[in-house]
Backbone of each chain as ProteinMPNN parsed JSONL, in Angstrom:
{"seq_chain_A": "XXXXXXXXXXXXXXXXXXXXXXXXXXXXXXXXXXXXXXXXXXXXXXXXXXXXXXXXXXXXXXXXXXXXXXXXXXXXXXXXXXXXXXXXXXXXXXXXXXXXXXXXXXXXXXX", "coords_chain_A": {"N_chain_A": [[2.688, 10.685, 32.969], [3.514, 8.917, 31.554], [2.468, 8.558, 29.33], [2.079, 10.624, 27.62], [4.702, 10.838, 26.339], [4.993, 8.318, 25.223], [2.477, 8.626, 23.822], [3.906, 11.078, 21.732], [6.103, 9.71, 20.683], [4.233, 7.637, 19.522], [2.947, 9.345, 17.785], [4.93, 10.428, 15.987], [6.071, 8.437, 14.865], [3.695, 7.63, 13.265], [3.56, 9.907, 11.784], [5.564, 9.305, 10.016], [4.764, 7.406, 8.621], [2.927, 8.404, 7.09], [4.07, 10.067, 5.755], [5.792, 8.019, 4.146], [3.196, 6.533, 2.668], [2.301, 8.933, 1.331], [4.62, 9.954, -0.674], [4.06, 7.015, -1.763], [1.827, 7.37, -2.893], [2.782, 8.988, -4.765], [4.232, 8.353, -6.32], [2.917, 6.202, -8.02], [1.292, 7.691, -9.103], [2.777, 9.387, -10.867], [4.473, 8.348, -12.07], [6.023, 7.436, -15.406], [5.819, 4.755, -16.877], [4.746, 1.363, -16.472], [5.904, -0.262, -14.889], [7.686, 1.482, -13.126], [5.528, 2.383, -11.772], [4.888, -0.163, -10.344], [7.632, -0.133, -8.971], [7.137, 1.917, -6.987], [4.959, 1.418, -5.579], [5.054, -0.473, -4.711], [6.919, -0.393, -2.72], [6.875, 1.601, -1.246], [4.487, 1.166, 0.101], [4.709, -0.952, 1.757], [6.78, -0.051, 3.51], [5.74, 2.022, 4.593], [3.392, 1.066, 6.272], [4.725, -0.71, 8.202], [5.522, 1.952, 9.834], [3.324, 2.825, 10.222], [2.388, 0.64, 11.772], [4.135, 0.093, 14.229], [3.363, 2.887, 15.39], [1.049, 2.699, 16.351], [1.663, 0.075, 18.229], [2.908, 1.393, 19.934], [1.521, 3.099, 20.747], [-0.599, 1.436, 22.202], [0.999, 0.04, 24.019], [2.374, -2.845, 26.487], [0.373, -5.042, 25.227], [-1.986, -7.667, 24.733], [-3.354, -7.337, 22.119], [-1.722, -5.53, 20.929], [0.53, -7.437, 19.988], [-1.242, -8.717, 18.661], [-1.163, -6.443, 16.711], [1.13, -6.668, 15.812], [1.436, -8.726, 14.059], [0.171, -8.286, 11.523], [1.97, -6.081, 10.11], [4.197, -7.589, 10.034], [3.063, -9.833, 8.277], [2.522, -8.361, 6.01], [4.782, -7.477, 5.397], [5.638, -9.545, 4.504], [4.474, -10.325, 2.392], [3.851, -8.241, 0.773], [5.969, -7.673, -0.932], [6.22, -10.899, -2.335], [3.474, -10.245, -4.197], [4.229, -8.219, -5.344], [6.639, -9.293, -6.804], [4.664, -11.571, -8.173], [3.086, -9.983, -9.888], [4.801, -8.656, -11.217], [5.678, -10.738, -12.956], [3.737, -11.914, -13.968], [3.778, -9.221, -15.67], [6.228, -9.247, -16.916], [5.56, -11.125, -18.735], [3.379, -10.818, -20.085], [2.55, -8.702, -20.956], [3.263, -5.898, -20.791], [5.456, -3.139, -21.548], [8.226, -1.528, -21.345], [9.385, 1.794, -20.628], [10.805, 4.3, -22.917], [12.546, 6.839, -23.404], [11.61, 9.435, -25.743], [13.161, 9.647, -28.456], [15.265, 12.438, -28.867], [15.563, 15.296, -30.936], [18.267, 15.28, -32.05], [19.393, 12.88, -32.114], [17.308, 11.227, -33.317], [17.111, 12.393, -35.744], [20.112, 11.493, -36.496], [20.707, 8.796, -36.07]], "CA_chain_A": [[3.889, 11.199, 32.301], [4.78, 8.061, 30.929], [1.679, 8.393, 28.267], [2.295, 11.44, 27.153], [6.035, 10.061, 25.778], [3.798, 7.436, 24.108], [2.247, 9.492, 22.467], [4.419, 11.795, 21.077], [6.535, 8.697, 19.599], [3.598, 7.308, 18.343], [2.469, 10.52, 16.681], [6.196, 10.631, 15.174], [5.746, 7.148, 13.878], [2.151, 7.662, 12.561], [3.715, 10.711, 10.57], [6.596, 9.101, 8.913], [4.339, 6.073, 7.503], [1.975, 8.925, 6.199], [4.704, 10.337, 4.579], [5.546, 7.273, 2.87], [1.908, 6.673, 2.238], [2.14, 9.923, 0.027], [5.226, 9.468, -1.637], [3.97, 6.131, -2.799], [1.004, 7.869, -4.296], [2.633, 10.471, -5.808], [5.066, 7.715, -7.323], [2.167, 5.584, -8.041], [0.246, 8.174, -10.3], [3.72, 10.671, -11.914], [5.925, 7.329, -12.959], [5.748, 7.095, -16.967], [5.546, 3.139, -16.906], [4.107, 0.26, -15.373], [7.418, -0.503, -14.016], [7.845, 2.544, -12.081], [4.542, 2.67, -10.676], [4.85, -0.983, -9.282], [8.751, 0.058, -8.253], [7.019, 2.908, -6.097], [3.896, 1.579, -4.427], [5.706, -1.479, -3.837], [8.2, -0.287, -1.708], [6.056, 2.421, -0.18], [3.166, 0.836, 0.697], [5.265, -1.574, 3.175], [7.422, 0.855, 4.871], [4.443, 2.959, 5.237], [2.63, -0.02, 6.973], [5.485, -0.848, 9.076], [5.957, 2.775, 10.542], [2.359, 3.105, 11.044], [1.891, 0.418, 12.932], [4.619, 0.563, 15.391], [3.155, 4.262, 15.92], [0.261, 2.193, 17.308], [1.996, -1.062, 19.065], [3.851, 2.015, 20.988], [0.588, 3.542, 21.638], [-1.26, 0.209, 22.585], [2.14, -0.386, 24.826], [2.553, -4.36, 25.914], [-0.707, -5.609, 25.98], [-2.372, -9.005, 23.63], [-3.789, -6.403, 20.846], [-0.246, -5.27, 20.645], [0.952, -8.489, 19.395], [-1.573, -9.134, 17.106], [-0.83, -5.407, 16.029], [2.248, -6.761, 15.027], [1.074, -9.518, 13.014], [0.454, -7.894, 10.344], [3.37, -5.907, 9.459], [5.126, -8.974, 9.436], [2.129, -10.666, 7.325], [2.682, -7.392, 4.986], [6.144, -7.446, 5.014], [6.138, -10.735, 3.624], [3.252, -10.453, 1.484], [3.909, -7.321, -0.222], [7.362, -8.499, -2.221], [5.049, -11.456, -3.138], [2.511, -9.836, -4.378], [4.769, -7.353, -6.413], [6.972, -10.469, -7.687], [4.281, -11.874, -9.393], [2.189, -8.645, -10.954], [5.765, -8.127, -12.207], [6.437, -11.849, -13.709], [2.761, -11.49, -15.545], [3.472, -8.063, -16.515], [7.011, -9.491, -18.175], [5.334, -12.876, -19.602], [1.883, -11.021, -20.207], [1.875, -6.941, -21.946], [3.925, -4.433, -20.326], [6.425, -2.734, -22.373], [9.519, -0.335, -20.78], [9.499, 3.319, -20.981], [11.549, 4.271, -23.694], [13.128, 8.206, -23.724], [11.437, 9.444, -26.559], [14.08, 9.857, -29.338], [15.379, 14.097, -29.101], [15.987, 16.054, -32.885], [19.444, 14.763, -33.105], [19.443, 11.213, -32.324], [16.272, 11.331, -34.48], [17.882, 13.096, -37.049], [21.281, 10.563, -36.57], [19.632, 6.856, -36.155]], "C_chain_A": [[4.283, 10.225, 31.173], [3.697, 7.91, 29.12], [1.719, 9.458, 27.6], [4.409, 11.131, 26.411], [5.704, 8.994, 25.025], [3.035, 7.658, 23.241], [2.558, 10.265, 21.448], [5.194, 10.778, 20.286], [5.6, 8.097, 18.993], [3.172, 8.33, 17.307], [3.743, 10.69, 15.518], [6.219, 9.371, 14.236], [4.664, 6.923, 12.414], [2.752, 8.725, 11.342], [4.672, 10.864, 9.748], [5.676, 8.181, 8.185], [3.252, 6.894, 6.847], [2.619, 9.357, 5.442], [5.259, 9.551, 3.361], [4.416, 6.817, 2.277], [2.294, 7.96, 1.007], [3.348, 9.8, -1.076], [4.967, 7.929, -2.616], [2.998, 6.414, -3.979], [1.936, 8.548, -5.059], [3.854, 9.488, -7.093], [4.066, 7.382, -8.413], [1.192, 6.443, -9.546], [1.593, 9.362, -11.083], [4.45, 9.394, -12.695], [5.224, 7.868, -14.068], [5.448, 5.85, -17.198], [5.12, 2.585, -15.964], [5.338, -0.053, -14.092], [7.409, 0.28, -12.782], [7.089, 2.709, -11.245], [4.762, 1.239, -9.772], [5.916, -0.868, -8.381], [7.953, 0.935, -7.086], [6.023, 2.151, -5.362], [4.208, 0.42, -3.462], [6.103, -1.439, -2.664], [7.597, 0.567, -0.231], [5.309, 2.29, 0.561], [3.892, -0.309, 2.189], [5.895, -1.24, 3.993], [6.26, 1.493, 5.571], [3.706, 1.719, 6.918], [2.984, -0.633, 8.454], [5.572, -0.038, 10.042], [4.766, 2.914, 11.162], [1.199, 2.305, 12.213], [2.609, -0.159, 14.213], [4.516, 1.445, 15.82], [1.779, 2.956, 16.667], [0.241, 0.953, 18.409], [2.449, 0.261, 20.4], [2.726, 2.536, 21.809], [-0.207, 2.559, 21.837], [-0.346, 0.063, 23.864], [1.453, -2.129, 24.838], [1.083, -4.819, 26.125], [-0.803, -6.853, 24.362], [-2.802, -8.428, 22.508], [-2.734, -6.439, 20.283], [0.52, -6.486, 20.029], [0.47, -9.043, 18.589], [-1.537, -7.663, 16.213], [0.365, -5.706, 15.203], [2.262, -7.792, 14.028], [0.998, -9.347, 11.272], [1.221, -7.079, 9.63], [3.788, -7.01, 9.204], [4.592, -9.825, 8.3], [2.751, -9.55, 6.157], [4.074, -7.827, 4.349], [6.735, -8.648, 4.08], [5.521, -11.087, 2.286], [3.543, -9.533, 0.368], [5.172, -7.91, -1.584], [6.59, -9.645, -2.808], [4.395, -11.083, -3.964], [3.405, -9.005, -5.924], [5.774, -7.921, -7.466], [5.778, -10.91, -8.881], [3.93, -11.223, -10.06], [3.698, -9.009, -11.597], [6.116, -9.482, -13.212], [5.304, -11.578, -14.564], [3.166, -10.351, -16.159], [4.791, -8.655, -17.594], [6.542, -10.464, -19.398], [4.284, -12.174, -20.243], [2.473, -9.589, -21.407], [2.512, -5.931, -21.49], [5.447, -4.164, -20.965], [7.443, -1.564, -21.404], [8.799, 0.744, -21.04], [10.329, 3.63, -21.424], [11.774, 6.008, -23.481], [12.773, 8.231, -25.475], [12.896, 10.282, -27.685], [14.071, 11.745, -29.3], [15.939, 13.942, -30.713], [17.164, 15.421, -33.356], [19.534, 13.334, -33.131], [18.503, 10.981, -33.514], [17.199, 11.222, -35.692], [19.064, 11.631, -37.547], [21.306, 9.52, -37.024], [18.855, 6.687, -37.728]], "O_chain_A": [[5.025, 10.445, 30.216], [4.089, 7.356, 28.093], [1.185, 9.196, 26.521], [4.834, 12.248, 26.114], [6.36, 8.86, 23.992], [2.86, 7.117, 22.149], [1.883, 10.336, 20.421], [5.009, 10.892, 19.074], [5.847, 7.861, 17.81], [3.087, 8.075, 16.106], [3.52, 11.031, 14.356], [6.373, 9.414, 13.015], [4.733, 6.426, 11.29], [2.513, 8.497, 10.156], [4.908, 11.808, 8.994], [5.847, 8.19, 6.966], [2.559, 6.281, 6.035], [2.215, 9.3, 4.28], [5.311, 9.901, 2.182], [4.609, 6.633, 1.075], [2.534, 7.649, -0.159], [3.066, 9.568, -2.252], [5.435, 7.698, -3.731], [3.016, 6.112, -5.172], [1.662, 8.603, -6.258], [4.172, 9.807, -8.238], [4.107, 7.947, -9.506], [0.672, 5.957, -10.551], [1.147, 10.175, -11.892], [4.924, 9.523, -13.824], [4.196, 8.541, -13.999], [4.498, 5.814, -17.98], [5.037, 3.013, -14.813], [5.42, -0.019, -12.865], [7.179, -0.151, -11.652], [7.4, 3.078, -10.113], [4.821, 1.383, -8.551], [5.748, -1.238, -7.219], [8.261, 0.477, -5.985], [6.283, 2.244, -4.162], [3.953, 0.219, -2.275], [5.808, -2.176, -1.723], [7.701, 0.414, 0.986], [5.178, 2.957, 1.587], [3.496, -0.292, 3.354], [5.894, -1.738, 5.119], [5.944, 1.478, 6.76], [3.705, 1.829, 8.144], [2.261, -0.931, 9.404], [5.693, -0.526, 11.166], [4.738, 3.1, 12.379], [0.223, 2.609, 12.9], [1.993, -0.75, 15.099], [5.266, 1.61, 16.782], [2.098, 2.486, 17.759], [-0.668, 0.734, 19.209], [2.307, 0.029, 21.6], [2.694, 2.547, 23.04], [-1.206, 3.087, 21.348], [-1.003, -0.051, 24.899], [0.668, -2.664, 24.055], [0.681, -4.945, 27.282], [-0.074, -6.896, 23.371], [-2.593, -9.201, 21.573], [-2.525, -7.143, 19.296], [1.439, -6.013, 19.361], [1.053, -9.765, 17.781], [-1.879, -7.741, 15.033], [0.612, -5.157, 14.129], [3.111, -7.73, 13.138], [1.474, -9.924, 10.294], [1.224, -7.282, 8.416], [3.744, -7.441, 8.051], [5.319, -10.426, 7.509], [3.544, -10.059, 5.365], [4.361, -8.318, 3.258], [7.707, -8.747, 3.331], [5.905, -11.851, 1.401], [3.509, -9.901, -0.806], [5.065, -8.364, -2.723], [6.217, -9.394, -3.954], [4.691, -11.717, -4.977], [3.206, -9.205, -7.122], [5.919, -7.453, -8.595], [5.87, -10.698, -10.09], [4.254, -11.499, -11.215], [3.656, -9.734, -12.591], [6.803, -9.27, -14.211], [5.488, -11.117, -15.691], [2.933, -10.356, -17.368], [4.625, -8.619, -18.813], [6.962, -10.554, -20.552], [3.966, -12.815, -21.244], [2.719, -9.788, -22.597], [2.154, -4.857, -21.973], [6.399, -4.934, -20.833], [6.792, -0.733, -20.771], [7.706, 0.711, -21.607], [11.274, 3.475, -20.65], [10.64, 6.476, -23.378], [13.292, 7.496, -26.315], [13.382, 11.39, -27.463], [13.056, 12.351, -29.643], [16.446, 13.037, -31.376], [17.341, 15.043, -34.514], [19.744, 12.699, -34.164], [18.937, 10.573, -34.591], [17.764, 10.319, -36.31], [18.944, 10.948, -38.564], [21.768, 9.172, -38.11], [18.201, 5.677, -37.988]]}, "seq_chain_B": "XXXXXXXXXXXXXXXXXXXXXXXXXXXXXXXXXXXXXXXXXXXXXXXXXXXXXXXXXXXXXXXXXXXXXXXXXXXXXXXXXXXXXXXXX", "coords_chain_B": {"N_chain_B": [[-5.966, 12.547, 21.335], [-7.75, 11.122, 20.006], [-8.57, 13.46, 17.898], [-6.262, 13.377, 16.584], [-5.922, 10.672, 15.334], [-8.527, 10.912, 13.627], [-7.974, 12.667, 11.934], [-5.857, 11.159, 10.639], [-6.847, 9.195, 9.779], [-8.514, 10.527, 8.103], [-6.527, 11.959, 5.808], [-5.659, 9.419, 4.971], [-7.798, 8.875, 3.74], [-8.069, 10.895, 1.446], [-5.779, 9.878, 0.629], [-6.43, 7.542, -0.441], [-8.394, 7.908, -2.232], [-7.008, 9.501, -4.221], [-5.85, 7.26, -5.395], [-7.184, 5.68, -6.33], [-7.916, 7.316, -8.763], [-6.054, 6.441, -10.065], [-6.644, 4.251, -10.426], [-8.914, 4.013, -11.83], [-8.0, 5.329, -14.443], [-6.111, 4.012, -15.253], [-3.317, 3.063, -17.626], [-3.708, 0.247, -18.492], [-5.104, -3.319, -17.545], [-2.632, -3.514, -15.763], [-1.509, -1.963, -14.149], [-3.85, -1.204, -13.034], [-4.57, -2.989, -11.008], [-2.36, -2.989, -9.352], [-2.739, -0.377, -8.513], [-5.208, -1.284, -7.124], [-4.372, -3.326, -5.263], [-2.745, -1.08, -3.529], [-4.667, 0.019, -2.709], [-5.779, -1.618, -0.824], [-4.066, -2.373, 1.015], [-4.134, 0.292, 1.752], [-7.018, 0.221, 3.219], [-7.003, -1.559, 4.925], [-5.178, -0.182, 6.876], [-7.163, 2.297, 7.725], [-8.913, 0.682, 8.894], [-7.978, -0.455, 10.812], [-7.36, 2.437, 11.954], [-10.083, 3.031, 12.713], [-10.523, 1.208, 14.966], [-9.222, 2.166, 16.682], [-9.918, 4.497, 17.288], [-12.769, 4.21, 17.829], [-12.081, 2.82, 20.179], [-11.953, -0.021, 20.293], [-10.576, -1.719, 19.567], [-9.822, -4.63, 19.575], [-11.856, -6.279, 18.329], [-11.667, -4.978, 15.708], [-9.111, -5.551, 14.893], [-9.003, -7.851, 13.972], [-10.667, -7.926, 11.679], [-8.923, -6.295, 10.107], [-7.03, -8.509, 9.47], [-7.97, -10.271, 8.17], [-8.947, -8.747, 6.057], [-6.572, -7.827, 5.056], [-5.271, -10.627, 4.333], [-6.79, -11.622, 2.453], [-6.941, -9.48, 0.249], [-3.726, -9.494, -0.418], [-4.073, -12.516, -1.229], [-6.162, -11.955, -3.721], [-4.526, -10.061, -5.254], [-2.644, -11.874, -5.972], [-3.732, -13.817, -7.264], [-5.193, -12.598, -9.203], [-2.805, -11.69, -10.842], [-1.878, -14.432, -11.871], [-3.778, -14.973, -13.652], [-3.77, -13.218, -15.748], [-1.232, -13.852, -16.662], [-2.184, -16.576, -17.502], [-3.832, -15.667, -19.582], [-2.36, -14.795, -21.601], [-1.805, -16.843, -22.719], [-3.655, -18.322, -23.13], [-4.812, -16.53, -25.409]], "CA_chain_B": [[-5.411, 11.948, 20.527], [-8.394, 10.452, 19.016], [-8.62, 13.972, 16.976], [-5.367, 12.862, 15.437], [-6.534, 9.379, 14.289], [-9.518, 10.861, 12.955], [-7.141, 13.598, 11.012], [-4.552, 11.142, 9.874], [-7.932, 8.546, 8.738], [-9.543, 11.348, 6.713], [-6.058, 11.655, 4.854], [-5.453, 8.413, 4.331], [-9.089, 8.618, 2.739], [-7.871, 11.209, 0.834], [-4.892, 9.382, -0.622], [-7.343, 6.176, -1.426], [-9.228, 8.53, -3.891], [-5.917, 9.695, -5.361], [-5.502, 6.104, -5.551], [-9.193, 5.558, -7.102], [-7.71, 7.631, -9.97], [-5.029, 5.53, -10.822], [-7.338, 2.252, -10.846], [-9.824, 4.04, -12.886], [-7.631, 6.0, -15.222], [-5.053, 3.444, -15.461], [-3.839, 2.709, -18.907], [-3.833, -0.919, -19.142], [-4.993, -3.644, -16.582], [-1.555, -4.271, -14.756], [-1.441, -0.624, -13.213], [-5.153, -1.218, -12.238], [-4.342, -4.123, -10.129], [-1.697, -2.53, -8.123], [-4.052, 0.666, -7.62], [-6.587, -1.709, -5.893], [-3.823, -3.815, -4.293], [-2.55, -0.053, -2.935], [-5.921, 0.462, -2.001], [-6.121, -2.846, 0.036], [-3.051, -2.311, 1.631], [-5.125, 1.422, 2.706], [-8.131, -0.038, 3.843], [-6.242, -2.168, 6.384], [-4.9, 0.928, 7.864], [-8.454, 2.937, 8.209], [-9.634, -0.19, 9.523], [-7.103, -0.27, 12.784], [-8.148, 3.523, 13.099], [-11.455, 3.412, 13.269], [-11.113, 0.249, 15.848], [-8.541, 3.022, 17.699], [-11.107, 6.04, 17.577], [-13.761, 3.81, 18.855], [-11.106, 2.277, 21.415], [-12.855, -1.308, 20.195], [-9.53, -2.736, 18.906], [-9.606, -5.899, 19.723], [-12.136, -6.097, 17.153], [-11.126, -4.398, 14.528], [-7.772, -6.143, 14.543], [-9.557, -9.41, 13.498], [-11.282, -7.675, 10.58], [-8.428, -5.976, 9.386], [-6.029, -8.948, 9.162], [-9.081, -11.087, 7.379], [-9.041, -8.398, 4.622], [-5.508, -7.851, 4.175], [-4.846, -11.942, 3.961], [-7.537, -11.886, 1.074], [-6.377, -8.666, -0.577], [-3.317, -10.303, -0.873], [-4.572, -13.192, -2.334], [-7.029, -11.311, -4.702], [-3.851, -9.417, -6.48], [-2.116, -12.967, -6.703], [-4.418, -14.326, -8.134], [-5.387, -11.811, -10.855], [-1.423, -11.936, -11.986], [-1.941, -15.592, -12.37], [-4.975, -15.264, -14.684], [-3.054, -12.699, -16.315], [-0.559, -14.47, -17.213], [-2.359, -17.651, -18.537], [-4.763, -14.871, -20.545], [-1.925, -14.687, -22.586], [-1.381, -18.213, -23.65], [-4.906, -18.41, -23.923], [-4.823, -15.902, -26.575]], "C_chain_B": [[-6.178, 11.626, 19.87], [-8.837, 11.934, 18.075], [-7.605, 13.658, 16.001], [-5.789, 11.688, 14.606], [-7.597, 9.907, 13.884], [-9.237, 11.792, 11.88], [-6.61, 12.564, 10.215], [-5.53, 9.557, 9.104], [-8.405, 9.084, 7.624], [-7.862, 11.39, 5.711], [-5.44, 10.442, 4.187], [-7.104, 8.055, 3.468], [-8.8, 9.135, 1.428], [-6.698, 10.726, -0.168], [-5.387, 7.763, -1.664], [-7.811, 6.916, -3.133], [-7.99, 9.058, -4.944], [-5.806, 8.239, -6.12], [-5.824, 5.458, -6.334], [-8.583, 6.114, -8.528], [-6.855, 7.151, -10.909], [-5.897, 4.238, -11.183], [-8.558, 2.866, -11.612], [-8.857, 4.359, -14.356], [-6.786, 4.791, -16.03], [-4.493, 2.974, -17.086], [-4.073, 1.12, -19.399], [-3.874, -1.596, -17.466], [-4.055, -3.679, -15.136], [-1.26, -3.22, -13.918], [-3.111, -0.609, -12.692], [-5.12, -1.994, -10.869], [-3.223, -3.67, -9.17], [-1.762, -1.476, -7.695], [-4.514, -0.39, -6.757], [-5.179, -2.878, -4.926], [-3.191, -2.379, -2.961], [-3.477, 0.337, -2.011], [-6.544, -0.418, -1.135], [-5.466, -2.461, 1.109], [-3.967, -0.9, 3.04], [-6.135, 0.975, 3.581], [-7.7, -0.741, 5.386], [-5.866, -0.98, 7.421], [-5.57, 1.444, 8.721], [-8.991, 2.172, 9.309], [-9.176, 0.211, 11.104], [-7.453, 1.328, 13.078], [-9.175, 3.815, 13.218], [-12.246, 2.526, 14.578], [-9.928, 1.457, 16.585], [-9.668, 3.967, 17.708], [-12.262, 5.38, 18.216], [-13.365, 2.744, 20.246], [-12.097, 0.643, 21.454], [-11.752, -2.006, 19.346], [-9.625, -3.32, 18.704], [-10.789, -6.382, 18.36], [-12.266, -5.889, 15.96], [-9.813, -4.858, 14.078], [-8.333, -7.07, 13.302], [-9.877, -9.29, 11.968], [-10.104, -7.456, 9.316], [-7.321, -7.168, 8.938], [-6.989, -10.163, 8.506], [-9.012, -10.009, 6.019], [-7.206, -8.03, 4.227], [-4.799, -9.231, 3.946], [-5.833, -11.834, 2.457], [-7.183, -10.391, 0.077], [-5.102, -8.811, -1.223], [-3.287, -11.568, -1.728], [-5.133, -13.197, -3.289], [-6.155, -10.745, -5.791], [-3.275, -11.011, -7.064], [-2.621, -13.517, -7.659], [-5.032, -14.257, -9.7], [-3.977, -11.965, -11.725], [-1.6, -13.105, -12.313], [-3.073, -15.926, -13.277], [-4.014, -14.302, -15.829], [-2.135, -13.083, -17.059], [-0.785, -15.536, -17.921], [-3.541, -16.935, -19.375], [-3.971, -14.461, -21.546], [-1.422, -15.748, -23.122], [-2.804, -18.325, -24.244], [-4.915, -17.505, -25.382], [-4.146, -16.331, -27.975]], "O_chain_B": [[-5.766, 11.64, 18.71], [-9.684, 11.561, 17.263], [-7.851, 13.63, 14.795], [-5.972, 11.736, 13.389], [-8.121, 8.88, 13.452], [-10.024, 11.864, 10.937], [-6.744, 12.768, 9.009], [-5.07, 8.936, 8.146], [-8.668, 8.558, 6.543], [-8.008, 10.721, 4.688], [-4.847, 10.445, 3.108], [-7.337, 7.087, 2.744], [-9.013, 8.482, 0.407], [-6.607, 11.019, -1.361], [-5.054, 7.216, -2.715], [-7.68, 6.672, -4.333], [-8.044, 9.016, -6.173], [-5.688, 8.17, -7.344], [-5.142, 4.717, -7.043], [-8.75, 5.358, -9.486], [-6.829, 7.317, -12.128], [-5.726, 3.443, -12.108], [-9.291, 1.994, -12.079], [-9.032, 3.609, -15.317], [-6.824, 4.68, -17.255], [-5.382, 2.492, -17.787], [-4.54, 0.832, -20.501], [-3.292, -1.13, -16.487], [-4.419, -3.799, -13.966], [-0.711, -3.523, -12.859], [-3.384, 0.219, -11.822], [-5.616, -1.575, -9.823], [-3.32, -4.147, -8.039], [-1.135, -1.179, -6.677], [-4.156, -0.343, -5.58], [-5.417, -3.021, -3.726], [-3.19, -2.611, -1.752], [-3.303, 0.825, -0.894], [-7.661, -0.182, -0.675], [-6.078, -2.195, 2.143], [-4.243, -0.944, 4.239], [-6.1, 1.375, 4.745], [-8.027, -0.458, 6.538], [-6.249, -0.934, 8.59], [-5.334, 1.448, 9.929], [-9.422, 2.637, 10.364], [-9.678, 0.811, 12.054], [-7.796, 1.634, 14.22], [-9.456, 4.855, 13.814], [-13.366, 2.627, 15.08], [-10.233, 1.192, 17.748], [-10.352, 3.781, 18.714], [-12.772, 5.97, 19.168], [-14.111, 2.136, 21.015], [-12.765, 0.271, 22.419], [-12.074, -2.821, 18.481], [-9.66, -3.44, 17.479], [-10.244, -6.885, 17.377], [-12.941, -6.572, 15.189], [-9.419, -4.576, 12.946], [-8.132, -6.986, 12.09], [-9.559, -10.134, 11.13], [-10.088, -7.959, 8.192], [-6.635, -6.824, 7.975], [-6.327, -11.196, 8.404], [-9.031, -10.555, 4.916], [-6.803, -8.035, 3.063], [-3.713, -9.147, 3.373], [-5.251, -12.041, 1.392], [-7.29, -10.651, -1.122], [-5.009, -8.43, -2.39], [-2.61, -11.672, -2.75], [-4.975, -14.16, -4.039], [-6.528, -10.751, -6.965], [-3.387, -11.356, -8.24], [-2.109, -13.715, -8.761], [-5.244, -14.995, -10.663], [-3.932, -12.262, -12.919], [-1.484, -13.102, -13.538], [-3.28, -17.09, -13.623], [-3.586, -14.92, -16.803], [-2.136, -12.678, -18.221], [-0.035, -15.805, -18.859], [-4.296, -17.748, -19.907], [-4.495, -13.81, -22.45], [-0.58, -15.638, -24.014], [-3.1, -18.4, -25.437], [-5.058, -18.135, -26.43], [-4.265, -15.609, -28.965]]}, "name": "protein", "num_of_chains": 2, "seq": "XXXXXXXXXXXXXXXXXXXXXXXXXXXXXXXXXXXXXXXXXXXXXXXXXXXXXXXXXXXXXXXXXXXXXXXXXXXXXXXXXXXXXXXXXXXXXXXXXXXXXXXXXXXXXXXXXXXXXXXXXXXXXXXXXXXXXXXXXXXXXXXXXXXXXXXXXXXXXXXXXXXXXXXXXXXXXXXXXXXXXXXXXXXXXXXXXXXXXXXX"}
């Protein structure tokens, strides 16, 4: 009984961190700028990571796997903001420009 | 259950290759590099379910937290060339 309740929360787990899995793609490849895409996969890619692998600590339950299951979320969790800090300090120091709203007829016109 | 992990592997395959299109297409290095860091981040995932579908965890843990310490370090590293590739210039 008690694995069948283990499973169904892990299956619920497993299919929220796929859903952020897809929203980070779909950030990841619609943004307009660099910006946006690192704002999205950033963010996504570590919740995702998080949800999907307390869907499997739950289905592991307590055992020594289970604790190094959790290792790496926490490695992620700390890693990812890292990771997306610096891309973003080269991208300011290095080549990446904003996304600008391209000028409409009247501003055009106005400016 | 192990049809689910072998469902919710194949679409996390399928969102690598979405993924694939951003790190090919990309328009300028700095969106390439956080495709393949995206796509690091993925691989780690697959990894833990293909050590769940062959119920050989304990194994597969090891692997996967050896490539997401160096996938991590692999994007750092590129921003930090990155960044002195433009003094160099």
């Amino acid at each position: 009984m008690i694995h069948i309740v283990q499973n169904i929360i892990a299956i619920f787990f497993i299919l929220a961190g796929l859903f952020f899995f897809t929203t980070s793609i779909i950030g990841l490849i619609r943004f307009p700028d660099f910006y946006c895409r690192m704002h999205a996969t950033g963010k996504g890619d570590t919740l995702g990571t998080i949800l999907l692998f307390a869907g499997f600590i739950v289905y592991e339950g307590v055992t020594l796997t289970s604790l190094k299951l959790l290792l790496i979320p926490v490695f992620i969790f700390l890693a990812s903001p890292t990771v997306t800090h610096s891309i973003g300090k080269a991208a300011v120091n290095c080549c990446a420009k904003g996304w600008e709203k391209e000028k409409s007829k009247e501003e055009g016109a106005s400016a | 259950m192990r049809e689910f992990y072998i469902w919710v592997s194949v679409f996390l395959c399928v969102l690598t290759l979405l993924n694939l299109y951003r790190a090919i297409y990309g328009p300028d290095t700095l969106t390439r590099i956080i495709a393949i860091n995206a796509i690091g981040t993925k691989t780690v995932m697959i990894l833990i379910l293909i050590g769940l579908i062959y119920e050989r965890l304990e194994m597969f843990i090891d692997i996967a937290i050896v490539y997401a310490l160096l996938s991590f370090i692999s994007t750092i590293i590129a921003a930090k060339y990155l960044e002195r590739r433009k003094a160099i210039e």
